[in-house]
PAZAPA-4460 file (N, C-alpha, C; in steps of 0.05 Angstrom, whole numbers, plus 32768, in hexadecimal, padded with zeros to 4 digits):
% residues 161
    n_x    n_y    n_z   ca_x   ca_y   ca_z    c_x    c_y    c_z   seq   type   mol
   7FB5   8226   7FB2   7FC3   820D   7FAC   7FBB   81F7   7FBF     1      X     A
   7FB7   81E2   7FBC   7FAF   81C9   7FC8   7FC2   81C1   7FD6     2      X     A
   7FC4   81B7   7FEA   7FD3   81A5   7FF8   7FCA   818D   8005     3      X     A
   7FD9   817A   7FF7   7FD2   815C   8002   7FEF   814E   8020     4      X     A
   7FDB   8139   8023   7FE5   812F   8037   7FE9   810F   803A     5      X     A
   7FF9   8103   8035   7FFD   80E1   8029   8005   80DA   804B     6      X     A
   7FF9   80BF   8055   7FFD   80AE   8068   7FF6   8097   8063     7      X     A
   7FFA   8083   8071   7FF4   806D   8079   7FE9   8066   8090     8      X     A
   7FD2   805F   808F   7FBA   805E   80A4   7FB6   8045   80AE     9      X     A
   7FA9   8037   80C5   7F9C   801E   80C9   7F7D   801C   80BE    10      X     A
   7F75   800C   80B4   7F59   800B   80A0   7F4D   8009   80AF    11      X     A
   7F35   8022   80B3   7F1D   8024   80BE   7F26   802D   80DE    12      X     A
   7F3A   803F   80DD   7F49   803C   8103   7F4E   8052   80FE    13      X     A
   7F58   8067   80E7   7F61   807D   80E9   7F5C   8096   80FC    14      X     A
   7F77   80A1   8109   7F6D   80B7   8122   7F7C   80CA   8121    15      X     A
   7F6E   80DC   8128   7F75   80FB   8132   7F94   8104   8130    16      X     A
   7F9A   80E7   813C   7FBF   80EE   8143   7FCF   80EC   812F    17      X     A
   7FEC   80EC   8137   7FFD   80E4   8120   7FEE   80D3   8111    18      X     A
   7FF9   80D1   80F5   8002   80DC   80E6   7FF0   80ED   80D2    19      X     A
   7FD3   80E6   80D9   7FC0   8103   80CA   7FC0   811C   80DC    20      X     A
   7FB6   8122   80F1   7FB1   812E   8105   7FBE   814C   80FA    21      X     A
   7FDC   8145   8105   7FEC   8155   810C   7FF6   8168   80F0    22      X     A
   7FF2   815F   80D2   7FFA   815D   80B5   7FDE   8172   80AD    23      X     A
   7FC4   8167   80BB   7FA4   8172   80B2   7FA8   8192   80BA    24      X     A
   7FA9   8193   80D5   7FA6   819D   80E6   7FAA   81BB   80D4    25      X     A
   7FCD   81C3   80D4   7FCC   81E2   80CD   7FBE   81E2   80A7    26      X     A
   7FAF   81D2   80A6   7FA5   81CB   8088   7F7A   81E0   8091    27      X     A
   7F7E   81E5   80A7   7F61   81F0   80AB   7F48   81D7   80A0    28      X     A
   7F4A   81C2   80A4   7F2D   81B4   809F   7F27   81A9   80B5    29      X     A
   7F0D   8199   80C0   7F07   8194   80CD   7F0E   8177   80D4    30      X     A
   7F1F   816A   80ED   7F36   8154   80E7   7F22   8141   80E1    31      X     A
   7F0E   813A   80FB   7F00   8137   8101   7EF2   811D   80E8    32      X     A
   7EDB   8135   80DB   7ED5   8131   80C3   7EEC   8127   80AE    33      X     A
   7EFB   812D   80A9   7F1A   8119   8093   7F15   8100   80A4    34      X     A
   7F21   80FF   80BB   7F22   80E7   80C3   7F0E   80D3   80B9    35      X     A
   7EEF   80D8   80CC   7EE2   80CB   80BD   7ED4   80BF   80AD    36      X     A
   7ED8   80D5   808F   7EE1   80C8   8077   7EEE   80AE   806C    37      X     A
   7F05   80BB   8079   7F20   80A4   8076   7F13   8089   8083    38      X     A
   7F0D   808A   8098   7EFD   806E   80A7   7EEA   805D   8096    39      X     A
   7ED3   8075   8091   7EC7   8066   807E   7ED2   8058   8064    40      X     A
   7EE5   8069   8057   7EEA   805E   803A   7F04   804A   803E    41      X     A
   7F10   8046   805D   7F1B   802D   8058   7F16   8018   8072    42      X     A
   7EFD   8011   807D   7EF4   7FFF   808A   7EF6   7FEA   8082    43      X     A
   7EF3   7FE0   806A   7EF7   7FCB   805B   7F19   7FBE   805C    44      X     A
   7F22   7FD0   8060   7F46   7FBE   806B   7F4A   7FC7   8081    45      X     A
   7F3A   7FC0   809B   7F38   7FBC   80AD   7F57   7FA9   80C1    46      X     A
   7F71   7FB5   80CB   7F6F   7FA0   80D0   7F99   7FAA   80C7    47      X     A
   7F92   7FBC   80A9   7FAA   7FC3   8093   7FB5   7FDE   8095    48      X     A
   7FCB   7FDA   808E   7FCD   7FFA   808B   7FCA   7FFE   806E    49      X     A
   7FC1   8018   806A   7FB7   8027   8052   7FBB   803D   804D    50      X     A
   7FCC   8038   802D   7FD2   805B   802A   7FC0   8068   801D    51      X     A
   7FB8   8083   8032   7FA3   8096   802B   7FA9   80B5   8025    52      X     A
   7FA1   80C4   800D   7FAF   80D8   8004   7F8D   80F3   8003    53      X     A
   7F9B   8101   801D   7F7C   8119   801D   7F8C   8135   8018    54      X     A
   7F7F   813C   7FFF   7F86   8156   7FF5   7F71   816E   7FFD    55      X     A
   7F7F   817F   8004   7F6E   819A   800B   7F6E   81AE   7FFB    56      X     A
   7F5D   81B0   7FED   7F57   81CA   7FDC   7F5E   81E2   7FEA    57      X     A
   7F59   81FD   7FD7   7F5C   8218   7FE0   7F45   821E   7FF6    58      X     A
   7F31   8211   7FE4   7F14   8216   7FFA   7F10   8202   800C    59      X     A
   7F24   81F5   8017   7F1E   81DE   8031   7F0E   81C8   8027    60      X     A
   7F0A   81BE   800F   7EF9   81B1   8003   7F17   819E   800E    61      X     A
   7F05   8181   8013   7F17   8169   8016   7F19   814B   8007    62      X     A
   7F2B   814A   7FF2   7F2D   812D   7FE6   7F39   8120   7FE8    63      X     A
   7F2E   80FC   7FF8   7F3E   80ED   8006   7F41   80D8   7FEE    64      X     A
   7F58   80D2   7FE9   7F5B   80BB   7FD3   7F72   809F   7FE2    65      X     A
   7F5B   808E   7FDB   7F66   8069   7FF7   7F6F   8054   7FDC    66      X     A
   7F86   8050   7FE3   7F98   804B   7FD7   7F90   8026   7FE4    67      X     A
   7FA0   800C   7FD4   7F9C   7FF5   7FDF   7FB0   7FEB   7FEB    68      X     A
   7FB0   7FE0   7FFF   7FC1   7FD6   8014   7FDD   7FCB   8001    69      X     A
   7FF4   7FC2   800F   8003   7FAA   7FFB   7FF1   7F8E   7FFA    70      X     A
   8001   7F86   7FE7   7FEF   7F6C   7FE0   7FF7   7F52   7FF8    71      X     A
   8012   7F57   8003   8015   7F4A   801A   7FFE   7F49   8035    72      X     A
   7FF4   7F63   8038   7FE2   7F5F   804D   7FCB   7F59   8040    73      X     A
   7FBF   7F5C   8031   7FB0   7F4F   801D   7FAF   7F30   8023    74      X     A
   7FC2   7F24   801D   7FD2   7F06   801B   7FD2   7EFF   8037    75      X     A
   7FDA   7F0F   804E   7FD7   7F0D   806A   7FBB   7F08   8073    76      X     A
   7FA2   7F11   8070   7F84   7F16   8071   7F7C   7F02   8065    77      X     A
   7F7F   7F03   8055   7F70   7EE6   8040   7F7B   7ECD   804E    78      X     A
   7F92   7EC7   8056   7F9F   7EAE   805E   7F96   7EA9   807C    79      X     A
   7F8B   7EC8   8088   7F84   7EBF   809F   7F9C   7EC4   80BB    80      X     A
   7FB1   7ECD   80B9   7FCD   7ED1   80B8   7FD6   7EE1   80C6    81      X     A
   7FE5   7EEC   80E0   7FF3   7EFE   80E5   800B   7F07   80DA    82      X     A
   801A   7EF2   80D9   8033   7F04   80BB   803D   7EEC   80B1    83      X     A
   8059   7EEC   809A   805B   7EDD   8089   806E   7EC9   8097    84      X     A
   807D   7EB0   808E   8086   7EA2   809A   80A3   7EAC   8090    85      X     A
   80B0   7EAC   80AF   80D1   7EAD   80AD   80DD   7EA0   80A1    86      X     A
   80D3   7E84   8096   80E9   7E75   8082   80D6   7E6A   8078    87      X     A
   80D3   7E7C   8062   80BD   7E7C   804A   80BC   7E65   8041    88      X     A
   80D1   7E59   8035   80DE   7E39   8028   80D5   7E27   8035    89      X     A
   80D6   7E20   8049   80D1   7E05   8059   80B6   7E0C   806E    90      X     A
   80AD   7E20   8075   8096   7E28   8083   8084   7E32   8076    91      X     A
   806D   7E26   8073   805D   7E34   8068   8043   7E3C   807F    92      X     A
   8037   7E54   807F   8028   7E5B   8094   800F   7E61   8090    93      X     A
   8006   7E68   8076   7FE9   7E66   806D   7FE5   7E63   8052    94      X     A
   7FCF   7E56   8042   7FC8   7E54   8034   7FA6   7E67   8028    95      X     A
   7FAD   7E6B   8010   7F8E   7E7A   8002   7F82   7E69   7FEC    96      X     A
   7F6E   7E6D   7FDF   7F61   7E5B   7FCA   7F63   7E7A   7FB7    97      X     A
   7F66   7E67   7F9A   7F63   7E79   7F7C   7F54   7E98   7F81    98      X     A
   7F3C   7E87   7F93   7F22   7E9D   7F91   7F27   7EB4   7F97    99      X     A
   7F3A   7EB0   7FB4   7F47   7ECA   7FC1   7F5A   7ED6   7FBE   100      X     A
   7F6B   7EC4   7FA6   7F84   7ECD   7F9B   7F7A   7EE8   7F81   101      X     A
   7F60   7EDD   7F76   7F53   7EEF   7F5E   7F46   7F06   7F75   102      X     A
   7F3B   7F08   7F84   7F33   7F19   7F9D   7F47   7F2B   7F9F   103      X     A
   7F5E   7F21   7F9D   7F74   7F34   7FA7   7F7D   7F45   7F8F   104      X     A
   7F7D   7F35   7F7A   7F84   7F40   7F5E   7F72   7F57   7F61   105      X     A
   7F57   7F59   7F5F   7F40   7F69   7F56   7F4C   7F82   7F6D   106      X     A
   7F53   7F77   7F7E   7F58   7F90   7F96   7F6B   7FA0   7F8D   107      X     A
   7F7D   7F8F   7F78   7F98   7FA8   7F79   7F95   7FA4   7F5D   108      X     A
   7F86   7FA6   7F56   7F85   7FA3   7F31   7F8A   7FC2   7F28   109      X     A
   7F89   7FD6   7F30   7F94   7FEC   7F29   7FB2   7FF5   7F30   110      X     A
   7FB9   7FDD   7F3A   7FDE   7FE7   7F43   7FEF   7FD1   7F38   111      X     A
   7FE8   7FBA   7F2B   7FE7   7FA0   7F24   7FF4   7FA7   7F05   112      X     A
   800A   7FA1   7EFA   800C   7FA9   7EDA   7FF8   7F89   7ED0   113      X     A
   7FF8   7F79   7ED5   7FE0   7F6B   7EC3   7FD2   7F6F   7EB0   114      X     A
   7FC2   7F66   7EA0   7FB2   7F6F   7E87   7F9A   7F5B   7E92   115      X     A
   7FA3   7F42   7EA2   7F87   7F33   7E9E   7F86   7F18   7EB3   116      X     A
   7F73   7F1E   7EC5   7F74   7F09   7EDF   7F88   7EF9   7EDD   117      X     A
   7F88   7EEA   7ECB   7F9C   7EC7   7ECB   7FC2   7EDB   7ED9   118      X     A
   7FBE   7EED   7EC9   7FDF   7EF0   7ED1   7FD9   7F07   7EEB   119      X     A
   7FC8   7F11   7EFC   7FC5   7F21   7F0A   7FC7   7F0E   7F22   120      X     A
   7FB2   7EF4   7F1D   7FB7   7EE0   7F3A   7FD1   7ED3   7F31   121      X     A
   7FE2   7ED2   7F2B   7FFE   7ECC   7F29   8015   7EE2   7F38   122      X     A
   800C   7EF5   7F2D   801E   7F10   7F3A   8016   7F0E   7F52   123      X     A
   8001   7F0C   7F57   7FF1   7F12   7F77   7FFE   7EFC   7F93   124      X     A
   8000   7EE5   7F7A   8006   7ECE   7F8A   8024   7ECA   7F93   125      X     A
   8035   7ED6   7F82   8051   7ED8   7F7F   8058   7EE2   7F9B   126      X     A
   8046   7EF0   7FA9   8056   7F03   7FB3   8058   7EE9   7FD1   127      X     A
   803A   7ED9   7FCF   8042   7EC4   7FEC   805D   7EB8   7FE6   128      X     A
   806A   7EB1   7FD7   8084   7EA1   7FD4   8093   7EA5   7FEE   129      X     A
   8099   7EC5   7FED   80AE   7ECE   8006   809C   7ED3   801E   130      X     A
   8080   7EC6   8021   807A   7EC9   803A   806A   7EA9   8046   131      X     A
   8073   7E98   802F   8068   7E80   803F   8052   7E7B   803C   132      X     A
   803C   7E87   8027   8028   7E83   802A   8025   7E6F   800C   133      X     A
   8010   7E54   800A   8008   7E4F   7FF8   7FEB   7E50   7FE9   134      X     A
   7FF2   7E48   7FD6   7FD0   7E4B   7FC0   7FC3   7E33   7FBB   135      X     A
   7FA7   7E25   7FC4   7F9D   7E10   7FC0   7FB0   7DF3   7FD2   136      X     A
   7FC1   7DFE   7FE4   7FCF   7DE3   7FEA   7FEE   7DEC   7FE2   137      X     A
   7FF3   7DF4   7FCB   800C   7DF0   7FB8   801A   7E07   7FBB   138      X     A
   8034   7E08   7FC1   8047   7E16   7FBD   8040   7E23   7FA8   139      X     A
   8040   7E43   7FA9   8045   7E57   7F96   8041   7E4D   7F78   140      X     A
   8066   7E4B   7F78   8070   7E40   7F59   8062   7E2E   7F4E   141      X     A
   8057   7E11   7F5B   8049   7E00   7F51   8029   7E03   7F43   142      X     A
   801F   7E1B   7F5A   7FFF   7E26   7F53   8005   7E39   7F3D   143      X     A
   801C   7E43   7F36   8023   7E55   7F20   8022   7E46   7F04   144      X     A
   802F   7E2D   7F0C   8032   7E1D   7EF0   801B   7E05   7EEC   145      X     A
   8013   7E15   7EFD   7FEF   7E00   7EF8   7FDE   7E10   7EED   146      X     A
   7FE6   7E32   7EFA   7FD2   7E3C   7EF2   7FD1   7E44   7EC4   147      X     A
   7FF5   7E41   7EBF   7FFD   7E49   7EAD   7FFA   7E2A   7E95   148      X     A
   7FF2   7E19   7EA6   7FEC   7DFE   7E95   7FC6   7DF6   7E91   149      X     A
   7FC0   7E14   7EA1   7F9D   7E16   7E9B   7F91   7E05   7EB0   150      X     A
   7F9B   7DF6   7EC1   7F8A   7DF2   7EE0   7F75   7DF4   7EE3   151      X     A
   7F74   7E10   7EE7   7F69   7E24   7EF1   7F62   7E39   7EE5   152      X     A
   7F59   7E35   7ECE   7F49   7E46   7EAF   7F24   7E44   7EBD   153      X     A
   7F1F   7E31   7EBF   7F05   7E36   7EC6   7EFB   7E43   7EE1   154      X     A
   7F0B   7E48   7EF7   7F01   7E50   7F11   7F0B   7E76   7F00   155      X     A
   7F21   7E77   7EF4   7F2D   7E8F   7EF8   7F1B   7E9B   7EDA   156      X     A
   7F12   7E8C   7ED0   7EFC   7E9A   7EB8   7EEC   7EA1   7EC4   157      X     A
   7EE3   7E96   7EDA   7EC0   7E9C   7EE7   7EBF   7EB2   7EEF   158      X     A
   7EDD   7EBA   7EFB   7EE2   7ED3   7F16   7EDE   7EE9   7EFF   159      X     A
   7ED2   7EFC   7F06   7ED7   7F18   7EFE   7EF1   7F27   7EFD   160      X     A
   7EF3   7F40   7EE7   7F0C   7F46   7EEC   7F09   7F57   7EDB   161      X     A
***
């Protein structure tokens, strides 16, 4: 019977210790080697924490499956940002462009109920509201009803998705 092991890691930092380490360990694989797996397959969110899920077969065979950050640190990275602003309403603390708002979509496009970019960079974007962050300049709501009056049909047709 397989036994897995779910944490939350720092991207591309993952170590020996809590919280894999100690979980691996009476699991007989080599930590070592899991670990850096896990490093490699989430270097790219450098920076995030990341939930990572390594299952151990009967035969010590090991499958690491890297899950995508929340879209808030996502939103934090892109803006450039240490964290969100305490009074979201009247402070605003960073700003992103469309480009990176569809960037972010494509990142969590498998956790995203969306059907199709236009409403994925909306959902994605929703989430700066409660952290102060804006899109192109504009408050949230406003880039929402720009984006929903077609704005922004030709940058967000171009993007992949």
């Amino acid at each position: 019977m397989a036994s897995s092991v779910e944490a939350l890691v720092p991207g591309g930092k993952a170590t020996p210790g809590p919280p894999l380490g100690p979980a691996l360990g009476p699991l007989g694989v080599n930590i070592k080697d899991v670990i850096d797996q896990i490093n490699e397959k989430t270097k790219d969110f450098n920076g995030m924490q990341v939930p990572v899920t390594v299952t151990v077969a009967d035969d010590k065979s090991v499958t690491i499956e890297v899950g995508t950050p929340p879209t808030s640190s996502l939103l934090l990275q892109e803006a450039g940002i240490q964290k969100g602003s305490g009074k979201p309403n009247t402070e605003k603390v960073g700003n992103i462009t469309v480009q990176q708002a569809a960037k972010i979509a494509r990142m969590k496009k498998d956790d995203i109920l969306s059907y199709d970019l236009k409403a994925a960079i909306k959902e994605v974007t929703g989430v700066g509201v409660s952290m102060g962050v804006t899109v192109e300049g504009m408050d949230v709501r406003d880039f929402q009803k720009a984006v929903d009056a077609g704005q922004y049909d030709e940058i967000i047709n171009n993007e992949e998705w």
